[in-house]
N, C-alpha and C positions, 0 to 999 in steps of 0.2 A: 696260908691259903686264903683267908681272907682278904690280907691285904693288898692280896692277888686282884684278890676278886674288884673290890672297892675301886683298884684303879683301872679295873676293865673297864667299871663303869662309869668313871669318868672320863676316859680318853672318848667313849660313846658316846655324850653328854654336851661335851666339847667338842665333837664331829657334826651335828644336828643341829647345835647352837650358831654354826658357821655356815651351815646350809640356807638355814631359817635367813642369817644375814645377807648375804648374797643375791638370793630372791627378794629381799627389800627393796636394797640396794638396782637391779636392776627394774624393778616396776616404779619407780621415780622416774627414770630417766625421757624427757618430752620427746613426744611423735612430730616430726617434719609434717609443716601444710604444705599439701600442693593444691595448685588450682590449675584445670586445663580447661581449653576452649578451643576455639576455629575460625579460620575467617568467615563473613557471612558473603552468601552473593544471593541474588536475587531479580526477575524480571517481572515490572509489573507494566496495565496499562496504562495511558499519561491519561488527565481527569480523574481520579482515582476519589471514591468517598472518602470523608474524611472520619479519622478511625478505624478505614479498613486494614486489615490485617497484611501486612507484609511477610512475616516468616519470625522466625524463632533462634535466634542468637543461642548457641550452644553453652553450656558450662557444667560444671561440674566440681567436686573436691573431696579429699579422702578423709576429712573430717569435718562435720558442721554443714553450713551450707553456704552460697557464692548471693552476691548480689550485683545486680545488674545496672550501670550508669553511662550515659552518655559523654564524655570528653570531647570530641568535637564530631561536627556532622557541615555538610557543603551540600545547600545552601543553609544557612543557619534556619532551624525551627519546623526542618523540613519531616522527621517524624520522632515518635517519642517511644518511650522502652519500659516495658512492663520491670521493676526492680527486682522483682523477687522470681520471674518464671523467664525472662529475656524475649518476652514474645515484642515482634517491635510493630510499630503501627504508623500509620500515613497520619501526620500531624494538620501539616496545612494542605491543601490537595491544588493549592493555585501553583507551588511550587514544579507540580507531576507535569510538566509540560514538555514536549520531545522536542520541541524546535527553542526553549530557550535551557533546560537541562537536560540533556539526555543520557547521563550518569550521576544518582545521589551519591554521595561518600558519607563517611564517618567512620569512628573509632569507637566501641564499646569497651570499657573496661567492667573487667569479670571480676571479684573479688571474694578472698575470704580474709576478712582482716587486713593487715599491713601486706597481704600477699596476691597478688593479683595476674592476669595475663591478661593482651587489650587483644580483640576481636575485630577485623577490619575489614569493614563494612561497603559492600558495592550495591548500589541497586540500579538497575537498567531499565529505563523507561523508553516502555513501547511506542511507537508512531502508530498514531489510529484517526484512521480518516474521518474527518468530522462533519457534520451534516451543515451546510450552510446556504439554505434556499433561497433565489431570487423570485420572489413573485412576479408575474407579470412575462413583456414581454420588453426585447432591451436591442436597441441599434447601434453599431458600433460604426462610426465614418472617419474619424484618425486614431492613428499610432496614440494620442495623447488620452480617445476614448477608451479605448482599449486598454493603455494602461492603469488606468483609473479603475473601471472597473472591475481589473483585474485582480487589483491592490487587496479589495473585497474579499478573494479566495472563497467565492462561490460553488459549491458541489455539485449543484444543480440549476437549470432556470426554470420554469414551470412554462411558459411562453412559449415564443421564439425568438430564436438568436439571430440576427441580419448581424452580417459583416460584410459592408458595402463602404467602400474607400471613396474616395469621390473620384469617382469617373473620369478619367483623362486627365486629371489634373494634380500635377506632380508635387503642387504645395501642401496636399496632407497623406502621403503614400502611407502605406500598411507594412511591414515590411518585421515586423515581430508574433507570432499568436503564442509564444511562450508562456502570457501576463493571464491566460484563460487556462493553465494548464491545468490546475484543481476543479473544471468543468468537467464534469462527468454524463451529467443527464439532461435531455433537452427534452422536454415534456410537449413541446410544439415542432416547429417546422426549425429546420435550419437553411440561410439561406446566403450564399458568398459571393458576392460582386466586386471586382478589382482589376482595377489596373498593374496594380506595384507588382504583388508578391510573384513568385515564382512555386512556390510548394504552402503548408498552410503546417510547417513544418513546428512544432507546439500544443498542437490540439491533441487533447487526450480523451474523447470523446468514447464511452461505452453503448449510448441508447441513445436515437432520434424516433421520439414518436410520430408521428406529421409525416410532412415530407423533405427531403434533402434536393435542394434548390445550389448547385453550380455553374452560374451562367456568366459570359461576357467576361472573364478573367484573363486577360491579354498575354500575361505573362506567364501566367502558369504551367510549368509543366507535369507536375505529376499531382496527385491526390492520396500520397501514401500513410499519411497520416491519419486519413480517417480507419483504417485494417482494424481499430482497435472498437469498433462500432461492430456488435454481434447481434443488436437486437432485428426485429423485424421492424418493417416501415409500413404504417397502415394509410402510407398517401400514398406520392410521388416522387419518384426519383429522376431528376434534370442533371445532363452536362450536356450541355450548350455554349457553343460557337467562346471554344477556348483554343484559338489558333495553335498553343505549342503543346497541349497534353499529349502526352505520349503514351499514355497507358491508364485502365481504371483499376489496377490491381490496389485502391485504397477499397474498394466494395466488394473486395472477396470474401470475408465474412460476414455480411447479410446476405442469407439464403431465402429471405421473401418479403418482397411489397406485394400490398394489396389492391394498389394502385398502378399508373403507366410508369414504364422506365421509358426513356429519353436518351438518347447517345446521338448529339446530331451537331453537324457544323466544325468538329474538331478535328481541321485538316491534317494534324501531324499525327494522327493518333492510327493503329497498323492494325491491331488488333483488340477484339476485347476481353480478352481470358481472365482477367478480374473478374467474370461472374461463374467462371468453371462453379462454383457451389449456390450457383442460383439453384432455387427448385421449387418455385411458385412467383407468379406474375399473375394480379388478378386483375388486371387491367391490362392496355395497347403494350407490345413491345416496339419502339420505333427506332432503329437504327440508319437514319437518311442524311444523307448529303456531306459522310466525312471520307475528302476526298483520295485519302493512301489507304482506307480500311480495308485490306483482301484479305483476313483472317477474322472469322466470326467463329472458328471450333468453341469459345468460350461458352456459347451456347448452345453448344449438343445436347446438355444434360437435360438443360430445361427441357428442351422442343424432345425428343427422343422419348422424356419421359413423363407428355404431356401437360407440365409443368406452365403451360403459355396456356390462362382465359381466354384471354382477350387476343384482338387482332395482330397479326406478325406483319410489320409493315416495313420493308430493308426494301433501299433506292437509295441510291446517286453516291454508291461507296468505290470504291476501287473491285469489287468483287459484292456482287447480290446476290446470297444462293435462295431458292427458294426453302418454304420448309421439307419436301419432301428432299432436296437436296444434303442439307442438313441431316434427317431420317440415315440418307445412303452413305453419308459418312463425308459427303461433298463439300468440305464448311470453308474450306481456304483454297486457293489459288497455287 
């Protein structure tokens, strides 16, 4: 009976003894690194501070921690990366320029140890319109002026803008306004004289404070490039004796001078519904002597909704309604 017992207690002994090993034997054995991450992407503005904050490079790992390095970046030096948190940052800010990169690259590499994943890096630099003022006031008489000072990339003039060609004479015609298309603001008069062109097709013009001066343009036929002009005009508004305009639907969105409008001498021109959104003239309106004009409805709105200061002064058109004609709905032929 004992020696029953005895080796009960060692087959139990010996049962426990191979548990205990086993459980050794598997807590030795090494845990897998992994390290994960993401690509990065990102948009910022171009001119950017330098050291501003771009965003935050992802990582992570199931043991320890990752650290954060740069292995290549386009254009070289273009920003730098926090090691330890992946926050990444604008290094040199001359590089943030839209018109000479307008995508940074790079590759982060995320690491723990000999174990890594690379993070690949886009950043998209915004186009932002930049302020570049011309004091004074500036005359443009050839293609080559024009181009010149185009070159500038000007936002604004403070002055006024003359673009006057020389007059009947074919050795310096105008025949580009593409070179002024980053003009935006004329803080004076604008004023267009020419022979050449036919349209004034390149101006990108928002505000003319003054007045808008179109006179003696031989060739011109339309004026649709100005539409993008909404401000009000605290002078005078001229088109004057431009034999082939055909229409002013370029001054459909300015809805008030403070000053005379002008619509005279331009024999091809029918109608003028380019001011259907007039709604204040605080000066003369003169509509005289162009000679196909039988359609004046353009200006119902103004006259109907006493929108006309100053005197209504229409003669020597194809059709002259009075204003109460105009009132009765009598505006065209």
């Amino acid at each position: 009976m004992k020696k029953y017992n005895f080796l009960k207690i060692g087959l139990v002994l010996i049962f426990f003894l191979g548990l205990n090993s086993c459980s050794s034997d598997s807590s030795d054995d090494p845990i897998e690194i992994t390290v994960s991450t993401s690509d990065f992407t990102a948009n910022i503005d171009e001119n950017p501070a330098t050291g501003q904050v771009i965003g935050t490079v992802s990582g992570s790992t199931n043991q320890g921690s990752v650290i954060f390095s740069i292995t290549e970046q386009s254009p070289s030096g273009a920003f730098t990366i926090d090691s330890n948190t992946g926050e990444l940052c604008v290094a040199n800010e001359s590089l943030y320029d839209y018109e000479v990169n307008p995508t940074i690259t790079g590759i982060v590499k995320v690491a723990n140890g000999s174990v890594f994943e690379n993070s690949i890096i886009s950043v998209n630099v915004n186009d932002v319109e930049e302020v570049n003022i011309f004091e004074g006031d500036i005359e443009l008489i050839t293609q080559e002026d024009l181009n010149e000072f185009g070159s500038n990339n000007y936002t604004e003039i403070t002055g006024n803008l003359s673009i006057n060609s020389c007059f009947g004479n074919n050795i310096c015609p105008i025949i580009d306004f593409s070179p002024l298309g980053s003009v935006k603001n004329v803080g004076g008069s604008l004023y267009i004289f020419g022979y050449d062109f036919n349209n004034l097709d390149g101006l990108n013009l928002i505000s003319v404070e003054d007045n808008i001066t179109i006179n003696y343009c031989l060739s011109l036929t339309n004026i649709d490039s100005l539409i993008s002009i909404t401000s009000s005009i605290s002078g005078n508004v001229s088109v004057y004796y431009n034999p082939l305009l055909g229409n002013v639907d370029g001054l459909s969105n300015i809805n008030s001078i403070n000053g005379t409008l002008k619509i005279s001498y331009n024999d091809n021109l029918l109608n003028i519904d380019g001011l259907n959104n007039m709604q204040h003239i605080g000066g003369q309106l003169r509509v005289k002597n162009n000679a196909l004009l039988y359609n004046l409805c353009g200006i119902s709105s103004l006259i109907q909704n006493n929108g006309l200061t100053g005197d209504y002064l229409v003669d020597g058109n194809a059709y002259n309604p009075t204003q109460q004609n105009i009132i009765d709905g009598n505006c065209s032929l």
